[in-house]
N, CA, C and O atoms as CSV, one atom per row, in Angstrom:
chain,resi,resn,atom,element,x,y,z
A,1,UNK,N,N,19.269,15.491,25.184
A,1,UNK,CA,C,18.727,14.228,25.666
A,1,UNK,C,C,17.282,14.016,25.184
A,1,UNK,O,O,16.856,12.894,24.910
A,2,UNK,N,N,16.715,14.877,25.111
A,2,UNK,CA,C,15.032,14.730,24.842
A,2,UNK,C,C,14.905,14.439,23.620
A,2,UNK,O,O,13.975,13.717,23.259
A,3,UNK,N,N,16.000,15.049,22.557
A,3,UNK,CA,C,16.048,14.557,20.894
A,3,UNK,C,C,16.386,13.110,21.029
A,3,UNK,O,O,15.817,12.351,20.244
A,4,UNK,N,N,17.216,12.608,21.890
A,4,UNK,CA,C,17.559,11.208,21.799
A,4,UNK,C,C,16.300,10.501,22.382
A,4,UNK,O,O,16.249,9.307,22.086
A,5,UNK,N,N,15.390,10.913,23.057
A,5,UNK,CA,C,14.093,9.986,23.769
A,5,UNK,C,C,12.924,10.072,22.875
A,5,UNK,O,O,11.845,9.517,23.082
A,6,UNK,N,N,13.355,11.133,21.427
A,6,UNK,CA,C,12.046,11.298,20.880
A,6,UNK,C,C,12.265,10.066,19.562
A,6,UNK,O,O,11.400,9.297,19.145
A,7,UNK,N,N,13.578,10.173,19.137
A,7,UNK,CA,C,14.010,9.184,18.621
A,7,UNK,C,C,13.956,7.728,18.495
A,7,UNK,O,O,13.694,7.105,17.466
A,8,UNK,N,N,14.289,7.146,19.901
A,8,UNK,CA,C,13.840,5.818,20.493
A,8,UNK,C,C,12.153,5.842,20.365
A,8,UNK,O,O,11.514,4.908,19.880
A,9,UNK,N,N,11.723,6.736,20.743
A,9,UNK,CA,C,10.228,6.483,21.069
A,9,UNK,C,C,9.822,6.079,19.433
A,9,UNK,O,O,9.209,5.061,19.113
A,10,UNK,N,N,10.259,7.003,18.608
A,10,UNK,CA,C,9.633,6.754,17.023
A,10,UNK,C,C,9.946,5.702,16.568
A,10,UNK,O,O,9.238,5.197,15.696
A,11,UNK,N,N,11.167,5.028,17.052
A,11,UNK,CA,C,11.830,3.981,16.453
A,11,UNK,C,C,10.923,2.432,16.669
A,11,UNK,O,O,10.712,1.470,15.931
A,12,UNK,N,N,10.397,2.922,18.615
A,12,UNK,CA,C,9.629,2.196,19.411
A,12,UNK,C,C,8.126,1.846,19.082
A,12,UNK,O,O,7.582,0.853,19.565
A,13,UNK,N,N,7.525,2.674,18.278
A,13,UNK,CA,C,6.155,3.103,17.543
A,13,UNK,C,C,5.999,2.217,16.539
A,13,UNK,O,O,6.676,2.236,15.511
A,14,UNK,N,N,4.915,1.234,16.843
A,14,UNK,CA,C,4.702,-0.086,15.532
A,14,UNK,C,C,4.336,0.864,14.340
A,14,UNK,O,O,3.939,1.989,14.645
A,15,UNK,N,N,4.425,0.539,13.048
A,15,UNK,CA,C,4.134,1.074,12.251
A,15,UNK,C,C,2.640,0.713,11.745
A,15,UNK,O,O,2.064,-0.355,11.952
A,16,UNK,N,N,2.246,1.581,11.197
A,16,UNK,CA,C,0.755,1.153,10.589
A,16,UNK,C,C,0.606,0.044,9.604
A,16,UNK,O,O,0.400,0.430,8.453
A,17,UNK,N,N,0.693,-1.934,9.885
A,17,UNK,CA,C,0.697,-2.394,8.634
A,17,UNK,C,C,-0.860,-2.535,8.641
A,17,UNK,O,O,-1.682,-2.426,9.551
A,18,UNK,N,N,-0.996,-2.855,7.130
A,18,UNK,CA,C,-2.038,-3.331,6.583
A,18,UNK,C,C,-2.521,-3.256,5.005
A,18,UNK,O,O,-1.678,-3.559,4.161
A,19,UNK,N,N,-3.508,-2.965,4.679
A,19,UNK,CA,C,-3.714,-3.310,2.953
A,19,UNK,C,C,-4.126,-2.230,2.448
A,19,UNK,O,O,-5.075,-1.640,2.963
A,20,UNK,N,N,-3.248,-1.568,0.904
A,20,UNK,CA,C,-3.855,-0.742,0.186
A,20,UNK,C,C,-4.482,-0.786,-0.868
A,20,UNK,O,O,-4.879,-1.849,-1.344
A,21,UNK,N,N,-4.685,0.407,-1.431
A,21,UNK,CA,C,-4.893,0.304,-2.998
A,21,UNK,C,C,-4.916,1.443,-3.678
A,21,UNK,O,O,-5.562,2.468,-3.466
A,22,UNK,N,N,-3.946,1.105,-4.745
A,22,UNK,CA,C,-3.892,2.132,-6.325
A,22,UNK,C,C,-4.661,2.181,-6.927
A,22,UNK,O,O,-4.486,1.313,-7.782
A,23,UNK,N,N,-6.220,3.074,-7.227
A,23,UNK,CA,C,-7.240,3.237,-8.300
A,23,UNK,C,C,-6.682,4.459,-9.203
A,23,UNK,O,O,-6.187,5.560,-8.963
A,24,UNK,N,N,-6.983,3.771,-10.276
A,24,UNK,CA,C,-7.040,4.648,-11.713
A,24,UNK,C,C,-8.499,4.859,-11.602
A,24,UNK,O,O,-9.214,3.863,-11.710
A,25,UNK,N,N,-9.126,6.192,-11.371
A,25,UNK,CA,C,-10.313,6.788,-11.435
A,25,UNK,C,C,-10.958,6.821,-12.845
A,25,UNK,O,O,-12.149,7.002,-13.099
A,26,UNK,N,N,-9.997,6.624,-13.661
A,26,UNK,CA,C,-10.743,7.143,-15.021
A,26,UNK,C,C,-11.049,5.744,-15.541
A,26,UNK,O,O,-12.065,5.641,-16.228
A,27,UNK,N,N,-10.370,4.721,-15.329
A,27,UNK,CA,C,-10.833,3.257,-15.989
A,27,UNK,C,C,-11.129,2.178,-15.184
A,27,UNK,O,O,-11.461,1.034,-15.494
A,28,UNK,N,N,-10.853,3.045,-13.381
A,28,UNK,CA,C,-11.703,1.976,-12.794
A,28,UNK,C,C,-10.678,0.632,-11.720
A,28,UNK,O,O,-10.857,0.050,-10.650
A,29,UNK,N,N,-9.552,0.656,-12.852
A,29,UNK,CA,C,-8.735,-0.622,-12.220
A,29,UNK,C,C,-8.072,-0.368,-11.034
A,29,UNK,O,O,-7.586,0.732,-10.774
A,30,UNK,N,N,-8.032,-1.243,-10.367
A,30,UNK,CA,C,-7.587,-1.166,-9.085
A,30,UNK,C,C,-5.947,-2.064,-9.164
A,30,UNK,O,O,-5.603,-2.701,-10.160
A,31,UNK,N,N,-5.223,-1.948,-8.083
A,31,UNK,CA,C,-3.908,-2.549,-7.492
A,31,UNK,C,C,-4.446,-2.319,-6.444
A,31,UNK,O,O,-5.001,-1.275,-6.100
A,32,UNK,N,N,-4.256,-3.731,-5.604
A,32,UNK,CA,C,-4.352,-4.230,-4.190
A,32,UNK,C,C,-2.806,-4.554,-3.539
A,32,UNK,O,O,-2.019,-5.124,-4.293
A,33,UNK,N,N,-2.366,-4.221,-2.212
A,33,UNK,CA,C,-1.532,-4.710,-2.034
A,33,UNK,C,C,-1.374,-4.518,-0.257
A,33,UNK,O,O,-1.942,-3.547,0.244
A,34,UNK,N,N,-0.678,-5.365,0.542
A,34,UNK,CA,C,-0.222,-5.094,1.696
A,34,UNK,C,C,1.362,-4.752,2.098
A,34,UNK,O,O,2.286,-4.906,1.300
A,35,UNK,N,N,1.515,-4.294,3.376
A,35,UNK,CA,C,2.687,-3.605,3.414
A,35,UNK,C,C,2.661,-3.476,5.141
A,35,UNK,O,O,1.848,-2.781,5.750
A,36,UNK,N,N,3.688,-4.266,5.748
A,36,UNK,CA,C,4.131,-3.934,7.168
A,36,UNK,C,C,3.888,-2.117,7.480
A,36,UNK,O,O,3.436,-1.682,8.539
A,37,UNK,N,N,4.291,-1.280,6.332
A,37,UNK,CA,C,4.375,0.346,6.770
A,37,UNK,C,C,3.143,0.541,5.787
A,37,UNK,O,O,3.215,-0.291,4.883
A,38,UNK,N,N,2.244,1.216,5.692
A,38,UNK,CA,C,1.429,1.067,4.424
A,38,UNK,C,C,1.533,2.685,4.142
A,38,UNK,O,O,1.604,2.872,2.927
A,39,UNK,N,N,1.558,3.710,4.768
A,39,UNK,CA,C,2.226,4.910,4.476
A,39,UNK,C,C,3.405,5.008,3.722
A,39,UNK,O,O,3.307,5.608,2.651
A,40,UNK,N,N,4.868,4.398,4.151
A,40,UNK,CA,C,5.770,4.375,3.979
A,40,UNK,C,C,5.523,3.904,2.099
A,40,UNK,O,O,5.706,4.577,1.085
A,41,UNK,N,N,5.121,2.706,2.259
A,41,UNK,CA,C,4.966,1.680,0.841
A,41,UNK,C,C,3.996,2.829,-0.369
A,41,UNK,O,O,4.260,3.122,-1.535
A,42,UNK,N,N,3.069,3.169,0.344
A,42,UNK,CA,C,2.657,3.973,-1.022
A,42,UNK,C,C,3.200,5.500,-1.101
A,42,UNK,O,O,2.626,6.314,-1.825
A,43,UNK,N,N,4.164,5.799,-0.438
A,43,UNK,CA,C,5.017,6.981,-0.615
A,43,UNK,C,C,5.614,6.365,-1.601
A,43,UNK,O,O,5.553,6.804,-2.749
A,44,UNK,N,N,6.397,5.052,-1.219
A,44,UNK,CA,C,7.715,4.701,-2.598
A,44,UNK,C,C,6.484,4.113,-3.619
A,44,UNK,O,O,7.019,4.240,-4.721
A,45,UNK,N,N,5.667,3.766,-3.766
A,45,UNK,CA,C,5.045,3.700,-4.977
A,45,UNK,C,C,4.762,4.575,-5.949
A,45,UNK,O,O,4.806,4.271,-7.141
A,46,UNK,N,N,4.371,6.025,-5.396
A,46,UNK,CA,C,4.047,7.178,-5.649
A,46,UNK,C,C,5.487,7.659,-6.450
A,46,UNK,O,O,5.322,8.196,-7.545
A,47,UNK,N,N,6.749,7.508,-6.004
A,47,UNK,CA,C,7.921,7.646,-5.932
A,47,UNK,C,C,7.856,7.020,-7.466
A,47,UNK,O,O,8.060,7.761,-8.427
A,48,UNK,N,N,7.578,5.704,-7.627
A,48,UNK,CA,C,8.417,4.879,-8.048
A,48,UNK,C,C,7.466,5.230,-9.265
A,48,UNK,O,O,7.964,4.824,-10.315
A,49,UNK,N,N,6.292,5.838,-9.433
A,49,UNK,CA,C,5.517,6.117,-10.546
A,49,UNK,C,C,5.685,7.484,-11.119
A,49,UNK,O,O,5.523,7.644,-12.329
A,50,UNK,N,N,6.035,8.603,-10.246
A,50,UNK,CA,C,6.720,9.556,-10.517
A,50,UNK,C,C,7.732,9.223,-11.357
A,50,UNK,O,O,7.586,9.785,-12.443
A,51,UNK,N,N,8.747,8.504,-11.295
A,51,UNK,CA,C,10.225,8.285,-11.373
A,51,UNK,C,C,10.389,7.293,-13.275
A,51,UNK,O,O,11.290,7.235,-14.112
A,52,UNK,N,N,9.553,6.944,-13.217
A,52,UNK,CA,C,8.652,5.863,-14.040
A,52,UNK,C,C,9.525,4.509,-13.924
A,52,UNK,O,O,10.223,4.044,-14.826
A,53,UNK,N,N,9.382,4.075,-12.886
A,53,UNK,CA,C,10.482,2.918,-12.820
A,53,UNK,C,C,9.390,2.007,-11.810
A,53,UNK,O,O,9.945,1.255,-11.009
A,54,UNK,N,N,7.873,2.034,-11.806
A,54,UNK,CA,C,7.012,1.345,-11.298
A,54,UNK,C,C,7.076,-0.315,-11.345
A,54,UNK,O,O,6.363,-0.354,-12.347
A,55,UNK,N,N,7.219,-1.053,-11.206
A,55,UNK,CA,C,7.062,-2.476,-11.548
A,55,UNK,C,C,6.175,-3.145,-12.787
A,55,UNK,O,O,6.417,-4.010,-13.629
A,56,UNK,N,N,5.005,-2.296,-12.470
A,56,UNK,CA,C,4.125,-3.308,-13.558
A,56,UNK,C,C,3.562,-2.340,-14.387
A,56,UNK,O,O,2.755,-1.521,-13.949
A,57,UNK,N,N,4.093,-2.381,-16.105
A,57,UNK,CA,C,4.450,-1.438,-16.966
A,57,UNK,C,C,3.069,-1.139,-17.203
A,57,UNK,O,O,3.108,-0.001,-17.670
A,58,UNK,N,N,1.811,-1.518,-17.149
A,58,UNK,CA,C,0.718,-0.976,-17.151
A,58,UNK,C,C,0.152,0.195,-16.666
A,58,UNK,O,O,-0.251,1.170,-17.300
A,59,UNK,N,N,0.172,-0.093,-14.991
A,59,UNK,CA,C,0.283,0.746,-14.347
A,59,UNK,C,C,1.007,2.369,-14.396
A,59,UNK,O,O,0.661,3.486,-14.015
A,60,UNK,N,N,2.140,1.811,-15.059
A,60,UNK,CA,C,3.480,3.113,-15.004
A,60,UNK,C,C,2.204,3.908,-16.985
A,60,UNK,O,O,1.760,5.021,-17.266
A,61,UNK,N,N,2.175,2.925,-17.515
A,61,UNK,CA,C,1.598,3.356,-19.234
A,61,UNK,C,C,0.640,4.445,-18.845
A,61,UNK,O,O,0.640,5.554,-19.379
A,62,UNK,N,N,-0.242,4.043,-17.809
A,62,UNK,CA,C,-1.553,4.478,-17.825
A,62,UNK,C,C,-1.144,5.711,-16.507
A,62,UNK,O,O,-1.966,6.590,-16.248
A,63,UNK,N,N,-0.352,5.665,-16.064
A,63,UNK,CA,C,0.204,6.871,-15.018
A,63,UNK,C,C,0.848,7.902,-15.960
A,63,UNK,O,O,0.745,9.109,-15.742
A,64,UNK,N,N,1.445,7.452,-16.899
A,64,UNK,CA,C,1.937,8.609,-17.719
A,64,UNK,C,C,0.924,9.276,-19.067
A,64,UNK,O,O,1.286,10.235,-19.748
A,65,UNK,N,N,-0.187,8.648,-19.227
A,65,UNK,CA,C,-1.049,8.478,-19.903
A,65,UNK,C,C,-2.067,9.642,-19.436
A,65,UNK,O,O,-2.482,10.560,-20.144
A,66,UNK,N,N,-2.386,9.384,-18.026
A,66,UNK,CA,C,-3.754,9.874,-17.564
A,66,UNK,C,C,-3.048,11.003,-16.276
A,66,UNK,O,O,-3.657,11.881,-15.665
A,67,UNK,N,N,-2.354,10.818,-16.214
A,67,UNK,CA,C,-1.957,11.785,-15.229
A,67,UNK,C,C,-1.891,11.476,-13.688
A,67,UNK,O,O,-2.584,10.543,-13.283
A,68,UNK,N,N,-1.044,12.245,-12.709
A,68,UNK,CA,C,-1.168,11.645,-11.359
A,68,UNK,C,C,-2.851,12.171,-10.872
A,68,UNK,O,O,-3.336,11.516,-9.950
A,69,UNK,N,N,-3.459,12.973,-11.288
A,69,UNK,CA,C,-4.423,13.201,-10.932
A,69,UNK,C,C,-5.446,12.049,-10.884
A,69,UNK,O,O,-6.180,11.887,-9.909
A,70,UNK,N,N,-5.472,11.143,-12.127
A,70,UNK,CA,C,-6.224,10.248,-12.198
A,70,UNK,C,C,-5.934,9.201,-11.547
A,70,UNK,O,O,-6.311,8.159,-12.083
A,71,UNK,N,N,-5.287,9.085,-10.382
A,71,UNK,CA,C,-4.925,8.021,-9.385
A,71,UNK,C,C,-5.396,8.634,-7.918
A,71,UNK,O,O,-5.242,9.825,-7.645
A,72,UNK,N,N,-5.957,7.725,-7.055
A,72,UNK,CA,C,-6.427,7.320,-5.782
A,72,UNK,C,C,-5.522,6.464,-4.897
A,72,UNK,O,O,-5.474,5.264,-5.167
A,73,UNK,N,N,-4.848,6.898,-3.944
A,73,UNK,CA,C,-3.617,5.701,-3.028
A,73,UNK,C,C,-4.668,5.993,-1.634
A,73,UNK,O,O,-4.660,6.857,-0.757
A,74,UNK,N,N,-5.371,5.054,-1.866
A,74,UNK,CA,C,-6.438,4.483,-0.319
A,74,UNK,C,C,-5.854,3.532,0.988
A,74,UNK,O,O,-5.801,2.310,0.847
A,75,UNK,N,N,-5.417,4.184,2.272
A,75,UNK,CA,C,-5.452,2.864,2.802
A,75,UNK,C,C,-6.925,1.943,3.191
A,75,UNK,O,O,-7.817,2.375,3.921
A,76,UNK,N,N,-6.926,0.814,2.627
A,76,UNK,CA,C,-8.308,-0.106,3.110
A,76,UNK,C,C,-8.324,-0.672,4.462
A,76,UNK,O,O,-9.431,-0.902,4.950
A,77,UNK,N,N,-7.246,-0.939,5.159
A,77,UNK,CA,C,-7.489,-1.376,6.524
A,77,UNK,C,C,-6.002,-1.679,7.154
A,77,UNK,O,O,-5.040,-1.994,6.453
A,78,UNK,N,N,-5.954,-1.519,8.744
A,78,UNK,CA,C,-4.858,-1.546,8.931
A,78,UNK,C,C,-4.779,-2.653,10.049
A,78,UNK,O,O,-5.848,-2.846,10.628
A,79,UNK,N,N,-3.934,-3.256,10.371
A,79,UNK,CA,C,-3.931,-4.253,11.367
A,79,UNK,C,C,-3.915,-3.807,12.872
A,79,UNK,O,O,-3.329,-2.742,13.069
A,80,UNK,N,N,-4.252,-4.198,13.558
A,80,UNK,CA,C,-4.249,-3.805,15.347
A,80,UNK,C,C,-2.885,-3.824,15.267
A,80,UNK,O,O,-2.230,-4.498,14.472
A,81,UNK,N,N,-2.296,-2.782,16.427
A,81,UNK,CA,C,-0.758,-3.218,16.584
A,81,UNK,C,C,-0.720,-4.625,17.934
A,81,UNK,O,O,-1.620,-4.816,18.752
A,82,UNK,N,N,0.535,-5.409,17.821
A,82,UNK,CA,C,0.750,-6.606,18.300
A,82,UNK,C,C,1.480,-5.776,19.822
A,82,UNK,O,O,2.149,-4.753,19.965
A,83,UNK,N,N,0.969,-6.771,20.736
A,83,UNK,CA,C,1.656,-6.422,22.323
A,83,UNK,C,C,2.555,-7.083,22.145
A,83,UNK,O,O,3.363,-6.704,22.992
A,84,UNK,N,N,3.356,-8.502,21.126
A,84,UNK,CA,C,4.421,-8.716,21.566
A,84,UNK,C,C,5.025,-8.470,19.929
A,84,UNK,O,O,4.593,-9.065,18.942
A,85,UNK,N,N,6.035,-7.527,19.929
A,85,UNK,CA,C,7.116,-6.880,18.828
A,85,UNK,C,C,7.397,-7.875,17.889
A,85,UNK,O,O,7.494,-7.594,16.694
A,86,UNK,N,N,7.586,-9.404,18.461
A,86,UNK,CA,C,8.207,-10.142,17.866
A,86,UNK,C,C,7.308,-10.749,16.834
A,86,UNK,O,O,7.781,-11.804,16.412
A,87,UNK,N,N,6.082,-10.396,16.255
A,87,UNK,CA,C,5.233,-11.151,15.980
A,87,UNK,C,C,5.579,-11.176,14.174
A,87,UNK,O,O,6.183,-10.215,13.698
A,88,UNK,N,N,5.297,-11.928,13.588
A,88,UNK,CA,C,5.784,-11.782,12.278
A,88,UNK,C,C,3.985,-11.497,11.821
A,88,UNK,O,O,3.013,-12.234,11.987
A,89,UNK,N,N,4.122,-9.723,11.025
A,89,UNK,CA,C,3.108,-9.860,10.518
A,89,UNK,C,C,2.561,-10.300,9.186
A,89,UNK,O,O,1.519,-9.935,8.642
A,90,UNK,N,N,3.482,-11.167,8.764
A,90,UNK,CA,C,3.618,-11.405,7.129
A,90,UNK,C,C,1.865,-12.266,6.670
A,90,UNK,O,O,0.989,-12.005,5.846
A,91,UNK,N,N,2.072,-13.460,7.839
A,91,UNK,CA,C,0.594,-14.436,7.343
A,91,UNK,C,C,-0.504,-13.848,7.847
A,91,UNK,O,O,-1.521,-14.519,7.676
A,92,UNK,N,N,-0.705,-12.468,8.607
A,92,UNK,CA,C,-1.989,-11.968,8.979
A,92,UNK,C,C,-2.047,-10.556,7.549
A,92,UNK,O,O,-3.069,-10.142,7.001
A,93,UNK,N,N,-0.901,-10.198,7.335
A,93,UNK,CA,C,-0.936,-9.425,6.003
A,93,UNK,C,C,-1.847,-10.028,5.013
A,93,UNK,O,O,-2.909,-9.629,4.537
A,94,UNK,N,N,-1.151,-11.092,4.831
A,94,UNK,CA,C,-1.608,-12.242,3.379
A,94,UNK,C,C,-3.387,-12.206,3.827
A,94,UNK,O,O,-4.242,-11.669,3.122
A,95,UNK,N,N,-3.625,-12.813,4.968
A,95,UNK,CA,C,-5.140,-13.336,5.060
A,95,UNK,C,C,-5.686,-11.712,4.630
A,95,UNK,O,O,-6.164,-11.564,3.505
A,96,UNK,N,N,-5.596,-10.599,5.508
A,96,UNK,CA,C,-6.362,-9.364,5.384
A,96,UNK,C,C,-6.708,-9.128,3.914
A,96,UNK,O,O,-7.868,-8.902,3.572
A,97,UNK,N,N,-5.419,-9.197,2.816
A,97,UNK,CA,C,-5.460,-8.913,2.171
A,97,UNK,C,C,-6.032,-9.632,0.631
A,97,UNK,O,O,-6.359,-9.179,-0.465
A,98,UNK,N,N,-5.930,-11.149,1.321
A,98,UNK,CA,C,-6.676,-11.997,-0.014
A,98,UNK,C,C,-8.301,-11.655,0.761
A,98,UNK,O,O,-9.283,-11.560,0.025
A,99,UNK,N,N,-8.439,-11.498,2.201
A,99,UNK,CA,C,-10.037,-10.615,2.472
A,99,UNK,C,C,-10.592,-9.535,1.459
A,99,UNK,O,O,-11.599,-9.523,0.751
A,100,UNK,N,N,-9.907,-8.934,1.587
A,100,UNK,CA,C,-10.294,-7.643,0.699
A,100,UNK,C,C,-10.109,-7.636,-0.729
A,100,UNK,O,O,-10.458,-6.589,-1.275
A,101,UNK,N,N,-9.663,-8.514,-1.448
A,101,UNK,CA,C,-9.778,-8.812,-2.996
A,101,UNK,C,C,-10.859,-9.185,-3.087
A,101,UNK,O,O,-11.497,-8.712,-4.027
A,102,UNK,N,N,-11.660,-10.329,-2.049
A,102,UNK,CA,C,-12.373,-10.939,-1.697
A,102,UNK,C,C,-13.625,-10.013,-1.903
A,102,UNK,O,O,-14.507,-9.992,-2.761
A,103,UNK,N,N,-13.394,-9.339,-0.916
A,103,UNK,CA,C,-14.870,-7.900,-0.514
A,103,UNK,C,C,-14.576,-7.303,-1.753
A,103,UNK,O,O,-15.719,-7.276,-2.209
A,104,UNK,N,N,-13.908,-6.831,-2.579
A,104,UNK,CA,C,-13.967,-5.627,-4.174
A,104,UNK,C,C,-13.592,-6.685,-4.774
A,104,UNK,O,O,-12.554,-6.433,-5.384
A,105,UNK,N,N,-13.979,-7.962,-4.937
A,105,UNK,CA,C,-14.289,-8.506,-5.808
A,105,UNK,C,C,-13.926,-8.530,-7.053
A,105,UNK,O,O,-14.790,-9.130,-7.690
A,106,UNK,N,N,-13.112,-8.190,-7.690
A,106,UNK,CA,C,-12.944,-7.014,-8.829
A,106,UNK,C,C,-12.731,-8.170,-10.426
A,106,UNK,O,O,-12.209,-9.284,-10.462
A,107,UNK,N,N,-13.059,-7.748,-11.030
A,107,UNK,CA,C,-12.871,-8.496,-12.466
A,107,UNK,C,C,-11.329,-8.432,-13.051
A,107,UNK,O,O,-10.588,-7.451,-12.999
A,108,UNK,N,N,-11.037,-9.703,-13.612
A,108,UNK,CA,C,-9.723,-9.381,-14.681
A,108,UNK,C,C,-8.969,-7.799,-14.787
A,108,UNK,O,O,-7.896,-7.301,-14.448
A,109,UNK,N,N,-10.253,-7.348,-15.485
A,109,UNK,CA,C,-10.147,-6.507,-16.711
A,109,UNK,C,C,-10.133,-5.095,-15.455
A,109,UNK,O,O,-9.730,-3.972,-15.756
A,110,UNK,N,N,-10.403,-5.286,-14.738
A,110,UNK,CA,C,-10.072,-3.905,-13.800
A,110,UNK,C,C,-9.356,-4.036,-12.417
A,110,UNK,O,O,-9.793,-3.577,-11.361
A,111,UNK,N,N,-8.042,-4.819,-12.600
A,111,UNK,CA,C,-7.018,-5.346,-12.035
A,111,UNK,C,C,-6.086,-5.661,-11.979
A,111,UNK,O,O,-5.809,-6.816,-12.304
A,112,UNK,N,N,-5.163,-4.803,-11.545
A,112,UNK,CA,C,-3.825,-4.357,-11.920
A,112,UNK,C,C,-3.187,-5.507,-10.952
A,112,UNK,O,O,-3.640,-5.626,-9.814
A,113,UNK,N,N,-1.960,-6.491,-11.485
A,113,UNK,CA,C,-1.072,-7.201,-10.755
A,113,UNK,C,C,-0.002,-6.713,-10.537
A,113,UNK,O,O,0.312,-5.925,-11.429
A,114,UNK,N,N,1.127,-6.861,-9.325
A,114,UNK,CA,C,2.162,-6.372,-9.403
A,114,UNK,C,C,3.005,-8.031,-9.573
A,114,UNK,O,O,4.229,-8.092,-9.698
């Protein structure tokens, strides 16, 4: 019974959303992005760059290029969790996260799109 209450409880546990980012240390460029789980999301990114099946072939060039060493997976901020479950966090994602492009500011040329 207690495996089944630890279960519910995890299931019950908002997840951490909010905004990350992928730095390439050696050239600087950044990937910004948000994510309802932001743990979860840059595990499968990590995954998905390992795997080389990343989305945006730059990113994946310069991952196989420079090594996993030369990458940084930062979370930048995470959202309060909501008292009511039902809340859609999609348009407080979006604002946080065009915030923080906003604050690192970042040029073209050191800015990775997905």
């Amino acid at each position: 019974m207690d495996r089944k209450n630890r279960i519910r409880e995890y299931k019950e546990t908002p997840r951490p959303a909010g905004v990350y980012r992928i730095r390439n240390l050696v050239s600087g460029k950044s990937l910004v992005g948000s994510s309802k789980d932001v743990p979860a999301m840059l595990n499968r990114l990590r995954f998905q760059l390992d795997s080389g099946m990343f989305p945006n072939r730059e990113v994946q060039r310069d991952w196989n290029d420079c090594g996993e060493a030369a990458f940084a997976f930062e979370t930048l901020d995470l959202l309060e969790p909501s008292e009511d479950s039902d809340t859609d966090l999609a348009e407080d994602l979006q604002m946080l996260e065009q915030l923080w492009r906003e604050k690192l500011a970042l040029p073209d040329d050191l800015r990775y799109d997905l």
